[in-house]
C-alpha positions, 0 to 999 in steps of 0.5 A: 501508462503507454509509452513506458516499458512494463517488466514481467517479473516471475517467482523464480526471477531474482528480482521477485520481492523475497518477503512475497514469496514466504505468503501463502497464495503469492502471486506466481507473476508480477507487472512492473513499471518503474524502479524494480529494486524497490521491491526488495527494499525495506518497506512499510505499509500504509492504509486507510480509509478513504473517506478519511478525515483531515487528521488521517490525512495529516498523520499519513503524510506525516508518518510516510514522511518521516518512515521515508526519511529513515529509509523505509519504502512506503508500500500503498494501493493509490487509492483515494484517502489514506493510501493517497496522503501515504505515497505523497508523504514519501514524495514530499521526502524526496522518496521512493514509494511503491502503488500495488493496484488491481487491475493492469497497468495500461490504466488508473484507477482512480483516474483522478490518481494519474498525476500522483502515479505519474510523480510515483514514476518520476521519483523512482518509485514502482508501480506493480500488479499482479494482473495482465497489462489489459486486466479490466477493473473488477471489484473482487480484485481489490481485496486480493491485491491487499494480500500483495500490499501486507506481503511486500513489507514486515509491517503493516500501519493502519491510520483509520478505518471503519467498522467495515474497512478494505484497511481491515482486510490487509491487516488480516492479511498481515497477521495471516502472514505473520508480519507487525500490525499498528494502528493509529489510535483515534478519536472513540467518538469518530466512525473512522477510528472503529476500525483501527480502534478494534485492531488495537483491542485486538492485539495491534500494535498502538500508534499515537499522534 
């Protein structure tokens, strides 16, 4: 992402996203590319397996879809599979959505992503980290950015995920951070509703399709 002018935004600055500075643990600074206002936007986030099936790919696009039209911000992590089909939902909406990476923003990853981050741009969305501009890419980074992706909005949607899920860490998060948890109920018979299913049992809000 050369060329484009990356802000650096601390907790102090106004333009920190309020609902971030209530979590434990927040980031004391932001990078940002794009439409800083989105940060403090009503938003929602969207996540879920990456290796989703054609159902969660419909039903994320949907719901981001249409939560974008009611003035919802999208917030997801562009990464492959759900959080994909959540930031095109808002594009198709003509919207703005937020991308909350792990790494720094002089690359994407997954590069097969760099055309989605760049139309993310273009439609006024956001692009943030946590991480210096050169941060190199680092497993563990990913499960601290998901604190960042449920701490943006009051509500955190799951639309599927396994037993084991990277979606289910950022809606412990959420619940960590007292903030609204749904999961889309799924198929009992699909690996991919484990995850979300649980949530349910647990107390998660219930999402049908």
């Amino acid at each position: 992402m050369k060329n484009i002018e990356i802000q650096t935004i601390t907790i102090n600055n106004k333009a920190y996203p309020y609902l971030l500075k209530q979590i434990y643990n927040n980031p004391k600074r932001l990078y940002v590319l794009g439409n800083v206002d989105n940060l403090n936007k009503k938003g929602v986030t969207i996540v879920g397996s990456r290796n989703c099936t054609s159902y969660g790919k419909k039903i994320a696009t949907e719901l981001a879809y249409i939560l974008s039209k009611k003035g919802y911000v999208i917030v997801s992590g562009l990464a492959i599979g759900i959080d994909t089909y959540a930031h095109i939902g808002a594009l198709k909406a003509g919207k703005e959505t937020i991308a909350v990476l792990a790494h720094g923003l002089n690359q994407i990853y997954p590069k097969q992503n760099r055309e989605l981050a760049i139309e993310i741009l273009k439609h006024n969305g956001t692009l943030i980290s946590e991480y210096p501009i050169n941060e190199k890419i680092k497993k563990e980074n990913f499960v601290k950015r998901n604190r960042i992706m449920s701490g943006l909005t009051e509500k955190t949607i799951v639309v599927e995920a396994e037993e084991k899920s990277g979606s289910l860490v950022t809606a412990n998060f959420a619940l960590e951070q007292g903030r609204d948890v749904y999961a889309v109920l799924g198929d009992i018979n699909s690996k991919n509703s484990m995850g979300t299913n649980k949530l349910i049992q647990e107390g998660a809000k219930t999402l049908i399709f």
